[in-house]
N, C-alpha and C positions, 0 to 999 in steps of 0.2 A: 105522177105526171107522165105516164106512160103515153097519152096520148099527141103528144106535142112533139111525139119521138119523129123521123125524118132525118133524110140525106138529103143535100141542097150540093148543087154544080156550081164552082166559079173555074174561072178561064185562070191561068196562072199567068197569061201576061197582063189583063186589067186587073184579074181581079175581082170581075162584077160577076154578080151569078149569069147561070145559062140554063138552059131548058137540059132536058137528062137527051136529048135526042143529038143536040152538041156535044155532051161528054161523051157520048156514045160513039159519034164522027170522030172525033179527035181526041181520043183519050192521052195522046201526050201533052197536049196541052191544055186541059182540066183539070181539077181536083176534086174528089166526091167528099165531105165532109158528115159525118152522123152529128147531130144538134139535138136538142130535146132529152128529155128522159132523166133518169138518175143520172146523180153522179158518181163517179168512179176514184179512184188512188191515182189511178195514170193521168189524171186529165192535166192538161199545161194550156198556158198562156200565153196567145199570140198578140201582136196588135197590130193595126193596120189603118190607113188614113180613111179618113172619112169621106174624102170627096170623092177619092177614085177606089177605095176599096185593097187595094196595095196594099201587100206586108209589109211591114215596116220595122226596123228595129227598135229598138228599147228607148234609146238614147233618143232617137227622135220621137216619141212619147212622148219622153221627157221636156224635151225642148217647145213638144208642140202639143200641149196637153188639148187643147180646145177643138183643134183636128184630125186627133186620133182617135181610135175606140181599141178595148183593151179586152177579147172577147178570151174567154174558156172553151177548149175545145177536147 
């Protein structure tokens, strides 16, 4: 799955993705993420609300299964 490999830009105060030309203006408040490809030992699990894309902690997962998502990164 080598092909699907990719870095995607989200804003760390929504959240939502951005173009690389935004992370690039403002690298303190972006995040570059690598997605795709194999997987690895180190990988961990975030999760984050669905509507706005928001990290989110565990516990509210928990409580809010149906508007979360619970990605590997």
């Amino acid at each position: 799955m080598a092909g699907s490999e990719h870095d995607v830009n989200r804003s760390t105060r929504s959240g939502r993705f951005v173009k690389e030309s935004t992370a690039e203006r403002s690298p303190d408040t972006t995040v570059t993420e690598h997605v795709g490809g194999e997987t690895s030992g180190d990988e961990r699990e975030v999760n984050r609300s669905a509507s706005t894309g928001r990290f989110v902690r565990e516990t509210t997962t928990e409580l809010h299964p149906a508007t979360t998502e619970t990605q590997r990164i």
